[in-house]
C-alpha positions in Angstrom: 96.6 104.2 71.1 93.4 102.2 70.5 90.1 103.8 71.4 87.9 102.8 73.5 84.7 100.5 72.6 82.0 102.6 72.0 79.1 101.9 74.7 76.0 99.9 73.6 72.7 101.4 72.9 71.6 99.9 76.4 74.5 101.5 78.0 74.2 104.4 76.7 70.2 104.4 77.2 70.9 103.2 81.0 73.7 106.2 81.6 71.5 108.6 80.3 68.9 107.6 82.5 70.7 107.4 85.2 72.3 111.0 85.0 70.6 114.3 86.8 69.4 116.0 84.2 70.5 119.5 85.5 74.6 118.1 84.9 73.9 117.3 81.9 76.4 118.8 79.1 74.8 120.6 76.3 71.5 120.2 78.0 69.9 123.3 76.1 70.8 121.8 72.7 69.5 118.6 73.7 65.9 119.7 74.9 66.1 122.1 71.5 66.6 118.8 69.7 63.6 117.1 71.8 61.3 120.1 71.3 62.0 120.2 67.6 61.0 116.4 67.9 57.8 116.8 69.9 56.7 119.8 67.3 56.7 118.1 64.4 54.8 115.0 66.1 52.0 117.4 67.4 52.0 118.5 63.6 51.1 115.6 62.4 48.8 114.8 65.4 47.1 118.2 64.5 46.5 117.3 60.9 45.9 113.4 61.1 43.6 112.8 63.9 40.1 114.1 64.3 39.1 114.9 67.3 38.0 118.4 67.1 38.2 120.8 65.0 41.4 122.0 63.1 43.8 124.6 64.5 43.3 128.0 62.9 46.0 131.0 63.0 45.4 131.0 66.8 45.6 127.3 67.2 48.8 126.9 65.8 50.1 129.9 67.8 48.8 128.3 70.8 50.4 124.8 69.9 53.8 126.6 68.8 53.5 128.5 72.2 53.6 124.5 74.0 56.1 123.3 72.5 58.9 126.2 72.3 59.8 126.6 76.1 60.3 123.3 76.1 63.8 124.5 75.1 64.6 125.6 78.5 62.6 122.9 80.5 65.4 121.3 82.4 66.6 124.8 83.4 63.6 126.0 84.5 60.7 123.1 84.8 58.3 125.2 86.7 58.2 127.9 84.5 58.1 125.5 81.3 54.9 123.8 82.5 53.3 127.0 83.5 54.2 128.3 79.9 53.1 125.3 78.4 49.5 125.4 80.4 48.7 128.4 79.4 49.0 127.9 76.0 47.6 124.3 75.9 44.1 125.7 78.1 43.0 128.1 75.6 44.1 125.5 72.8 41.9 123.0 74.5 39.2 125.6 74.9 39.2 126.7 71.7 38.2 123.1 70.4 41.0 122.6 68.6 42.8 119.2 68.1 43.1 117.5 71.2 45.6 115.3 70.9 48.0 117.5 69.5 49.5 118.9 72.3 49.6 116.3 74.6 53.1 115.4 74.1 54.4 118.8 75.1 52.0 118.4 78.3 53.3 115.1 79.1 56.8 116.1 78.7 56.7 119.3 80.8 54.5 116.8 83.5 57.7 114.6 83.5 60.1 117.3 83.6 58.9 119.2 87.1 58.2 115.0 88.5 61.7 114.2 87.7 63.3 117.5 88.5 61.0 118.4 92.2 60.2 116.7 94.9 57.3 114.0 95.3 55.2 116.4 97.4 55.6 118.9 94.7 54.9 116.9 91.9 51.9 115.6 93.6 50.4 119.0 93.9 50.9 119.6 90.9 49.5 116.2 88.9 46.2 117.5 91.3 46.3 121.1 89.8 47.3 119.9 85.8 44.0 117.5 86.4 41.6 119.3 87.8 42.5 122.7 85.5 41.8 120.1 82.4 39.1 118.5 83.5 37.2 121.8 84.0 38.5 123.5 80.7 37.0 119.8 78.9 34.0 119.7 80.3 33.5 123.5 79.8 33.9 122.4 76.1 31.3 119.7 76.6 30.6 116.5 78.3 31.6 113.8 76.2 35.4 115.9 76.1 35.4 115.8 79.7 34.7 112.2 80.1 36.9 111.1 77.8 39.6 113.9 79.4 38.8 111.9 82.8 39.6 108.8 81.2 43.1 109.7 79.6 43.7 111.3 82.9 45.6 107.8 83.8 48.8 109.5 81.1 48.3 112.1 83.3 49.3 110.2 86.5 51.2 107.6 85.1 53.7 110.1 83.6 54.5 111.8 87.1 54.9 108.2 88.4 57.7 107.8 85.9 59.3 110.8 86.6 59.4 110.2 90.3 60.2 106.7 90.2 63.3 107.8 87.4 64.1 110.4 90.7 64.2 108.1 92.9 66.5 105.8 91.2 68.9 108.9 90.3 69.3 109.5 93.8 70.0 105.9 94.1 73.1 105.8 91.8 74.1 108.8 93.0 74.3 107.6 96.4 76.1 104.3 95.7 78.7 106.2 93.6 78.8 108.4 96.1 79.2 105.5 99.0 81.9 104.2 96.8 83.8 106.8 96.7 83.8 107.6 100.4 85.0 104.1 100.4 87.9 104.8 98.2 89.4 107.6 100.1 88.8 106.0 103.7 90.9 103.2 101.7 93.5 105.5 101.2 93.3 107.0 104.6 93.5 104.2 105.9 96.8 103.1 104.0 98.6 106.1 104.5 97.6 105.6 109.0 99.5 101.9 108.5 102.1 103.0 106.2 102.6 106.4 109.1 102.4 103.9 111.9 104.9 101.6 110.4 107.1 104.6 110.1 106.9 105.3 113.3 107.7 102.4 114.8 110.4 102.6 112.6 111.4 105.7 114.6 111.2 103.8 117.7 113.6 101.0 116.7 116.2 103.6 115.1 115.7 105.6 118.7 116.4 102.1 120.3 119.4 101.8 118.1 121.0 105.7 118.7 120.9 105.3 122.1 122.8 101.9 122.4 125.4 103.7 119.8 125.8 107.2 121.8 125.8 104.5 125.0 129.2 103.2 123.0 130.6 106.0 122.2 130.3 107.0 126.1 131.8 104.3 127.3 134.4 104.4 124.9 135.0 107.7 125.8 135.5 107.3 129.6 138.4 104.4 128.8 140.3 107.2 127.0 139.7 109.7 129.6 140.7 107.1 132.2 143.8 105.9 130.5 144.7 109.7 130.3 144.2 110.3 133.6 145.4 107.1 135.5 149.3 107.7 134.2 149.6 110.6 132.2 153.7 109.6 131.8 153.0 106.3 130.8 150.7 107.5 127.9 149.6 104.0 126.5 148.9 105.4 122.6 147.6 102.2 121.7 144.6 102.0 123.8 144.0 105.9 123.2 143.8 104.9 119.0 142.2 102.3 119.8 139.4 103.6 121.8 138.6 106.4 119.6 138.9 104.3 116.3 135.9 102.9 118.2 134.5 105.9 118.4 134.6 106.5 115.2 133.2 103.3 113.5 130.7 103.9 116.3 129.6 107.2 114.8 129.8 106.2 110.5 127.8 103.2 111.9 124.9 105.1 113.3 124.7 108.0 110.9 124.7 105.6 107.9 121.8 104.0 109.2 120.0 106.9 110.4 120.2 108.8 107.0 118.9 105.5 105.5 116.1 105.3 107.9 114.6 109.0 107.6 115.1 108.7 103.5 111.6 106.9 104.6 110.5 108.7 107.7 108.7 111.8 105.8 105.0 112.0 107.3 104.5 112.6 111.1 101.2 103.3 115.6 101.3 100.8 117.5 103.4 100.4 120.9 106.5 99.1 120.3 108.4 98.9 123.5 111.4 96.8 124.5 114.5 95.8 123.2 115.6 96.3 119.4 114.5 92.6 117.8 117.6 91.0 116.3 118.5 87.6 114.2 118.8 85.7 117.4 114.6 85.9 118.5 113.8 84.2 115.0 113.7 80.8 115.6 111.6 81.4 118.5 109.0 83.8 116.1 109.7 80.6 113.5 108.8 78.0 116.0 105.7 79.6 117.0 104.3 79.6 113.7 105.0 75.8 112.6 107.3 76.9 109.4 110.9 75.4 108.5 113.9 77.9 109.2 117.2 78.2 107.2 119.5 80.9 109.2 123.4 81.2 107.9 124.2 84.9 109.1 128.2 84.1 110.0 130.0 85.1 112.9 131.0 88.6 112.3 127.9 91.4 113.6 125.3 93.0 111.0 124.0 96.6 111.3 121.2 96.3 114.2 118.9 98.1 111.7 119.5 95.3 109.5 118.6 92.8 112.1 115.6 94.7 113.5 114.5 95.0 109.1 114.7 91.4 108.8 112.9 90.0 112.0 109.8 92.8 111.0 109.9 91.3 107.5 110.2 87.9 108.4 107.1 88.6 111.3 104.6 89.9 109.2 105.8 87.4 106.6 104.4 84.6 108.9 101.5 86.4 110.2 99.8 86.8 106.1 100.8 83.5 105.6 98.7 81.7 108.5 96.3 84.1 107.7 95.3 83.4 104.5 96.7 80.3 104.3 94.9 78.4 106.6 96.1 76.6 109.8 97.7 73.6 107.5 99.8 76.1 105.4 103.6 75.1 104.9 105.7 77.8 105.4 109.6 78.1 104.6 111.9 81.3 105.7 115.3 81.2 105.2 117.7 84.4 105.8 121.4 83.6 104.5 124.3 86.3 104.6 125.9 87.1 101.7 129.1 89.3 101.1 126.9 92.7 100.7 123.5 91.9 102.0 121.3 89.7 104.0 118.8 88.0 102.5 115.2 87.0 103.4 112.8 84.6 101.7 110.0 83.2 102.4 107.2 81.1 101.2 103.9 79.0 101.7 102.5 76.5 99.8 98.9 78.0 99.5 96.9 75.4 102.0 93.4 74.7 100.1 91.3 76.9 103.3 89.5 79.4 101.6 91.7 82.6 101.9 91.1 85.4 104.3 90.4 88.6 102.3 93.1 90.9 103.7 94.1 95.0 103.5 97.4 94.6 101.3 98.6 97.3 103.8 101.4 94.4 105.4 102.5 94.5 102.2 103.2 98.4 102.6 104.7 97.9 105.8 107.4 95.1 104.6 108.1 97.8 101.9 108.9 100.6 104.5 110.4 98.4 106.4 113.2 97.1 103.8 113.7 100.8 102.6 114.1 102.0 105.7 117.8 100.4 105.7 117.8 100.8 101.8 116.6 97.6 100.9 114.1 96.4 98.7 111.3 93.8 98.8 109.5 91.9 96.4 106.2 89.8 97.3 103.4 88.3 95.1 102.1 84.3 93.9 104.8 81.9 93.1 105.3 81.2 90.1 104.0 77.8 89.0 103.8 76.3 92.3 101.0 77.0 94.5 101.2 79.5 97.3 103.0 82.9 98.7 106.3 84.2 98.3 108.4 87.3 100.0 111.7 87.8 99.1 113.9 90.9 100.7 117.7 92.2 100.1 118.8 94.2 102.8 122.6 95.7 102.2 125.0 95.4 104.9 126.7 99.0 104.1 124.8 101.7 104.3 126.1 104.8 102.4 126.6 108.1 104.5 124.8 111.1 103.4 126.9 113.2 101.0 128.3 117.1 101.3 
C-alpha cells in the first residue's frame, strides 16, 4: 500500500505546537536534544560576546549546571527553573558572561508559563525579575540598568508561553467538542435505528394477533362442525378448516423469524391498524407525486404490505424535504412472481437542500430486512435527483431445525 504524504514543515511545526507537551512521546530525548542545542549556543555566547568577564572553572560549572536539567524540564518545570536559578545567580554574580546563559533562563521561563497556570506564571516572572535585578545591580549599576532593560525577554517569554497555553487548551477543546459530537452521532443513530425496530415490533404484534385471531376462528368451525352432527362427520370442512390452520401458522412464523433476524437491541407511537397496499394512494396523493401500483389479485404477506407503505412513507417525506416544495416525485410498487417491488424517485427541484440525519435511510434499511428484503438508496445516476429502490420477497423462509 502507498504511504502516506509526509506532513509539511508548517504542519508539522503547527502539530507540534499544538500538542501538551506532557503527552508528548519521547519527550525526555527530545528536551536532551534541545539542551544539547541550547549548550553549545551558550558556548559560543560565552566565548564571543563581551560583556563581562570570561567564565573560569566555576563559570562553566555554573553554566553546565543551567543547562543540564533542562533534560527533564517538561517533567518537572518547577524544579528545572529552580535548578537553573541557582546556578545562573551566582554565574551572574560572579561577573561572568552575561549573555551566555540566558537561553537556558528563557527556556525554563517558558517551560513553567506553558506548563502552569497564568497566576503561577505571573508570580513567578515577578520573583525571576526582581531576584535578577538585585543580583545585577549588586554587580553594579550600569548591569542592572541594562538587566532592567532586557527584562522585556523576560516578560515577553512568559506571554508566549501562556498565550501557546491558552491555545493548547483551545484545540484540545474543539477536538474534544468534536468528538463528543461523534458519539452523540452515533447515539443518536443507534435511538432511531432501536425506535424503528420497535415499531417494527408493534406492526409484527399487530400482525400475530390478527393470525392467532384466524387460527381461533378457524378452530371454532371445526369444533362446531364436530359437535353439530357428529354422524354426519362432514371431512371436507374438518381438512379444510385445519389446512387453514395450518397455512395460518407457516404464515406467521415465517414472518416472525424474518422480523426478529432484525429485532436484536431493546420509538415513536404507532397505534392503529397494520398499514397495507390499499392506504398508498392516499399517502401518494398527499404528497403531489405520480403512483404506479400493479400488486394482482391474489393477497401478499401483511409484513410485506406494512414494509412497503413504511418504505414508500419515508420515501416521500426525504424527498419533499430536501427537495423542495416543486420536487417531482415518482413511486411505483409492481408485483412480480417472488417479490414486490418499490421504487421511487425525484427529480432534485433546484431549492437549496435541507441538511438531513441520514438516519431515514437506516430506518428504510430495517425496515426492508425486517421481512428479508433489501434496499438500495443514493443520487440517480445521470439524471438529477433521488432514487430508493426496495425488493421485498413474497416467501419468507421458516427457521430451520
Amino acid at each position: 500500500m502507498p504511504h502516506p504524504p509526509r506532513p509539511r514543515l508548517g504542519e508539522r511545526v503547527l502539530n507540534a505546537v499544538s500538542r501538551d507537551p506532557l503527552t508528548v512521546p519521547d519527550r525526555t530525548r527530545n528536551d536532551a536534544v534541545i539542551a544539547a542545542a541550547i549548550g553549545v549556543l551558550s558556548l559560543a555566547l560565552a566565548l564571543l560576546v563581551d560583556d563581562g568577564r570570561r567564565p573560569d572553572a566555576l563559570g562553566w560549572a555554573l553554566l553546565a549546571g543551567s543547562v543540564v536539567p533542562l533534560v527533564w524540564r517538561r517533567s518537572h518545570p518547577g524544579l528545572v527553573l529552580a535548578a537553573v536559578l541557582l546556578c545562573v545567580g551566582p554565574y551572574h554574580a560572579l561577573d561572568n558572561t552575561h549573555a551566555a546563559p540566558v537561553p537556558a533562563s528563557l527556556v525554563a521561563l517558558y517551560t513553567v508559563a506553558v506548563t502552569g497556570r497564568p497566576l503561577y506564571t505571573f508570580f513567578v516572572g515577578c520573583l525571576v525579575i526582581g531576584v535578577s535585578l538585585s543580583v545585577m545591580f549588586n554587580v553594579g549599576t550600569h548591569e542592572g540598568l541594562e538587566a532592567l532593560r532586557t527584562s522585556g525577554w523576560i516578560l515577553a517569554v512568559l506571554v508566549l508561553g501562556v498565550d501557546v497555553r491558552t491555545y493548547r487548551h483551545y484545540i484540545a477543546s474543539v477536538v474534544g467538542r468534536a468528538e463528543r459530537a461523534e458519539r452523540t452521532r452515533e447515539e443518536e443513530a443507534a435511538r432511531r435505528v432501536a425506535e424503528e425496530r420497535l415499531r417494527i415490533a408493534r406492526d409484527l404484534h399487530d400482525l400475530l394477533a390478527h393470525s392467532i385471531t384466524l387460527i381461533g376462528v378457524q378452530t371454532s368451525v371445526a369444533s362446531h362442525v364436530l359437535s353439530v352432527d357428529p354422524d354426519r362427520l362432514d371431512r371436507a370442512a374438518i381438512a379444510k378448516a385445519l389446512d387453514d390452520i395450518a397455512e395460518t401458522c407457516r404464515t406467521a412464523r415465517g414472518e416472525l423469524r424474518t422480523t426478529l433476524e432484525v429485532l436484536r437491541t431493546d420509538g415513536p407511537d404507532c397505534d392503529g391498524p397494520l398499514p397495507d397496499l390499499a392506504a398508498l394512494p392516499d399517502l401518494v396523493r398527499t404528497a403531489g407525486a405520480e403512483l404506479t401500483l400493479r400488486t394482482g389479485e391474489s393477497a401478499m404477506p401483511p409484513a410485506v404490505e406494512a414494509a412497503a407503505y413504511r418504505i414508500v412513507q419515508e420515501s416521500l417525506t426525504n424527498a419533499v424535504r430536501h427537495g423542495g416544495a416543486g420536487v417531482r416525485i415518482a413511486v411505483t410498487v409492481v408485483r412480480e412472481e417472488d417479490a414486490l417491488r418499490v421504487h421511487v424517485t425525484d427529480d432534485g427541484a433546484a431549492e437549496p437542500p435541507v441538511p438531513g440525519s441520514g438516519f431515514g435511510i437506516l430506518g428504510m434499511r430495517e425496515r426492508a430486512r425486517s421481512v428479508g428484503g433489501t434496499l438500495s438508496a443514493g443520487p440517480r445516476g445521470e439524471a438529477a435527483g433521488f432514487e430508493v429502490a426496495a425488493i421485498l420477497p413474497l416467501q419468507p423462509t421458516e427457521a430451520t431445525a
